[in-house]
Structures are given as structure tokens and as C-alpha cells.
N, C-alpha and C positions, 0 to 999 in steps of 0.2 A: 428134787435136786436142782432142777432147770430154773424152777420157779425162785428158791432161794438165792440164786445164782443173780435172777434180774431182779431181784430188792437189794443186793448189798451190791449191786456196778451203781445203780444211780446215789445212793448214801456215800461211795466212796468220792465218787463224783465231786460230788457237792464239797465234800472237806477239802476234795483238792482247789476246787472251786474259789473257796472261802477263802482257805489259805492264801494262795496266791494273790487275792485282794489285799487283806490285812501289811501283804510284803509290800507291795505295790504300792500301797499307800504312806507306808512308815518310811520308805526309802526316800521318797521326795522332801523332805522335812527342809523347810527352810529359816530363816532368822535373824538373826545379830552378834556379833562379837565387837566387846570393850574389850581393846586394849591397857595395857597400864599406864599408858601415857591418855586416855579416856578419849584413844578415838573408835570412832564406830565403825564399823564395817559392814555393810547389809550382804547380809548371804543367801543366795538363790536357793543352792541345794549342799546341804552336806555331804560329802563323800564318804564314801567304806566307813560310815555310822555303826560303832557297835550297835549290839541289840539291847546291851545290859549295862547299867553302870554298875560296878562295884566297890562297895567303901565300906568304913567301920562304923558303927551308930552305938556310943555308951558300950565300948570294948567289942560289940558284935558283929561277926561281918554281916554287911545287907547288900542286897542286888538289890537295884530296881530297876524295870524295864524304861529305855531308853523313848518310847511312844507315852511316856508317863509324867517325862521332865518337862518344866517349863522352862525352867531356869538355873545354870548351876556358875557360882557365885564364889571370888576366893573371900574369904572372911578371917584374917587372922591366920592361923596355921591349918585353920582346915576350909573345909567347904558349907555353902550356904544353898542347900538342894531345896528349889521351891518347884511342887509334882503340880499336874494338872486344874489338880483339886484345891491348890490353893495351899496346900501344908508346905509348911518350912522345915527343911529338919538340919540340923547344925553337926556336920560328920567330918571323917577323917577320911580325906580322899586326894587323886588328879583331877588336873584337866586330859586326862587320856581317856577321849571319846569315840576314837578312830582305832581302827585295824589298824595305821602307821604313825609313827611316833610322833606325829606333825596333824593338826588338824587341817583336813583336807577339805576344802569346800568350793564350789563354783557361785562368780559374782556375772554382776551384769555391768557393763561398759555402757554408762549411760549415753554415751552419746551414739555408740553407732548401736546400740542393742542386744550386741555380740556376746556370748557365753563366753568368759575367762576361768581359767584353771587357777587356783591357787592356793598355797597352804601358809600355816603359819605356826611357829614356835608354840606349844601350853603355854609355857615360861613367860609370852610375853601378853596371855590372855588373860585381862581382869574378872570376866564374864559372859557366858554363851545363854543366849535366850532361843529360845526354838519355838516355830509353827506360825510364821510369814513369812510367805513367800518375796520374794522381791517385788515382784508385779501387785502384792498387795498396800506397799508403801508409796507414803509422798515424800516429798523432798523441799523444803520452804525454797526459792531462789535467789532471798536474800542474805541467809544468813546457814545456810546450806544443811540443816538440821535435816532429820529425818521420822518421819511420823506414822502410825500408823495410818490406813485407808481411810478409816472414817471422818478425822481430822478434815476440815477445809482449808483452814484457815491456820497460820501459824500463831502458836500462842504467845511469842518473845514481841514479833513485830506486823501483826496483823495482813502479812500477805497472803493472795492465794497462794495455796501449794497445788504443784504440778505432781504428775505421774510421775516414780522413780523412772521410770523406760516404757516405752512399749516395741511391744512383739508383732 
């Protein structure tokens, strides 16, 4: 009994273990939102991020887990869900990504570095891209675009790009 006892504490262990990784790391998700007037917003971290998106696919309802999306996209009257993997699927869905009616996300203050609180209307969201952090982006200083990390150089007017912030 004893014995059975110390093989299933370190197995439970471990799932708890595991578990708490998996959260830990899907919480922090960061990215982008277009606006429908097509401006950008770089976002540090999402806030209260469901876990699931929920939509209709060809009359059926589909979930897909919210660690899966890349990109969800208004398209006409439905949605443009492009997942990790690069698949597009064209569904009947929101922008209700958040526990509250408002997407909730923290940005960064580039100039003093400061963590800002902010949400914003679905209604006036064209596009949410997910999985850069802010600290992973650059920022041209001429013509104020924003670029992924690996970029050097801006591609419209040939400047260096600077850090979005540092910490």
C-alpha cells in the first residue's frame, strides 16, 4: 500500500507540475490589434484571455483553443481564424476573446517603459494577431510603423529601427 502510495504522489506531482506550466505560459500572450480605422496597437499582454474560441464552421459549432490562434480577422460577416499551423478557416463568429465584454489588454508607454492598463470596444477591432510580446518588436522612427524583432531596417524608408521599449 505504502509503496503504491509513493509512485502515484510523484505522477500526480508532475501533472500538477506540468499543468501550471502550460497556464503560465498561455496567460502571457502578447501581439497586435487593427483597428477599423487601420491603426495598430502593440499589446504587451492580454488580459482575462478566454481559453476557447467559439464559432460556427459550415453550420457546426467549433471551439478552438485560444494557444492555437494566430490570427482572428473580420472578413465580411464572419471571421478569418488563421491557427498556428498556418490553416485559414472562414467561420461565423465575435471578437469576444475576453472574460469581459471589452478586450482587455496591457500596452507599454514607450517612453517612460511603464505597464498601461487598457481595453477596447470588439466593435472597433478589424484584427487581433497573437504571440509577440512587446519587447519583441521594433518601431521605424521615421515613419512610426512597427515591426517584428528580426527586421533591422525599415522597409518603406530604409532606417534603423529602434526597440519598441526597454525594461
Amino acid at each position: 500500500m505504502k509503496r503504491g502510495f509513493l509512485l502515484v504522489l510523484p505522477v500526480a506531482l508532475l501533472a500538477v507540475f506540468l499543468s501550471l506550466g502550460q497556464a503560465s505560459a498561455f496567460e502571457n500572450v502578447g501581439g497586435y490589434l487593427i483597428t477599423a480605422e487601420g491603426k495598430q496597437i502593440v499589446v504587451d499582454e492580454f488580459v482575462n484571455l478566454l481559453e476557447t474560441y467559439t464559432c460556427k464552421y459550415d453550420g457546426a459549432p467549433l471551439t478552438i483553443p485560444m494557444k492555437r490562434i494566430k490570427r482572428l480577422k473580420l472578413q465580411g460577416s464572419g471571421m478569418a481564424v488563421t491557427t498556428t499551423n498556418g490553416m485559414t478557416y472562414n467561420v461565423l463568429g465575435s471578437m469576444m476573446i475576453c472574460l469581459d465584454d471589452y478586450l482587455e489588454y496591457r500596452t507599454i508607454n514607450t517612453v517612460t517603459g511603464e505597464s498601461l492598463d487598457a481595453r477596447i470596444d470588439p466593435m472597433l477591432v478589424e484584427s487581433v494577431v497573437f504571440g509577440r510580446k512587446a519587447t519583441d518588436l521594433k518601431k521605424c522612427p521615421l515613419c512610426g510603423r512597427t515591426f517584428p524583432g528580426e527586421y533591422l531596417y525599415c522597409p518603406y524608408d530604409k532606417s534603423d529601427l529602434k526597440p519598441l521599449m526597454n525594461r
